[in-house]
C-alpha positions, 0 to 999 in steps of 0.5 A: 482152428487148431490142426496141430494136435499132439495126439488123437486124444487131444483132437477128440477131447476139442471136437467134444470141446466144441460139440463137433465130436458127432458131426466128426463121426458121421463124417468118418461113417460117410467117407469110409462108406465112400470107400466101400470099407465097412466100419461099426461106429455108432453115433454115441461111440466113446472117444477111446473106442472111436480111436481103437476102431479105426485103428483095428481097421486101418491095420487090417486094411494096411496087412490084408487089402492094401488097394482098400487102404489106399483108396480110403486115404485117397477119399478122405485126402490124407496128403500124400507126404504126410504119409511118406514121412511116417517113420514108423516101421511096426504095422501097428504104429504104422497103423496108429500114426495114419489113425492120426492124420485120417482123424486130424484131416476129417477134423478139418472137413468137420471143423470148416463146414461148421465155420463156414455154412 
């Protein structure tokens, strides 16, 4: 399994890769259902516009309801240093890198359950 991906574009362009990329988004559907966070992802959403959503949402998360964001990073597992060691200081790259890191941590979750069941 590959976990060291460049960018979203690389992780999406292998789930597609390996017909994961739906089981990917219904994942993300159910974790942030979990999280009580409202997110419009339909089961055929492009890449790029899967991308762009979350991370619209993640930002108005981070500026508007910091408790919501910290739950959600809580339910889906982000590790907690790799959100430390961001660097980024603009919100919006700020917003941009922990797209990444939810999307690379609910590829594992996706990838594992195909490997292994």
């Amino acid at each position: 399994m590959v976990v060291n991906f460049p960018n979203s574009a690389k992780l999406l362009e292998t789930a597609e890769a390996e017909n994961l990329y739906g089981k990917l988004v219904a994942q993300l559907i159910k974790d942030f259902g979990l999280a009580n966070i409202f997110i419009e992802l339909e089961e055929g959403i492009a890449p790029e516009d899967l991308k762009k959503v979350i991370h619209e949402k993640i930002y108005v998360l981070i500026m508007e309801k910091f408790a919501d964001y910290l739950n959600l990073l809580y339910i889906i597992d982000v590790p907690e240093n790799t959100v430390k060691a961001i660097t980024a200081v603009d919100v919006v790259e700020v917003a941009d890198e922990v797209t990444f890191l939810i999307l690379k941590r609910e590829w594992q979750k996706v990838w594992f359950k195909a490997k292994y069941n």
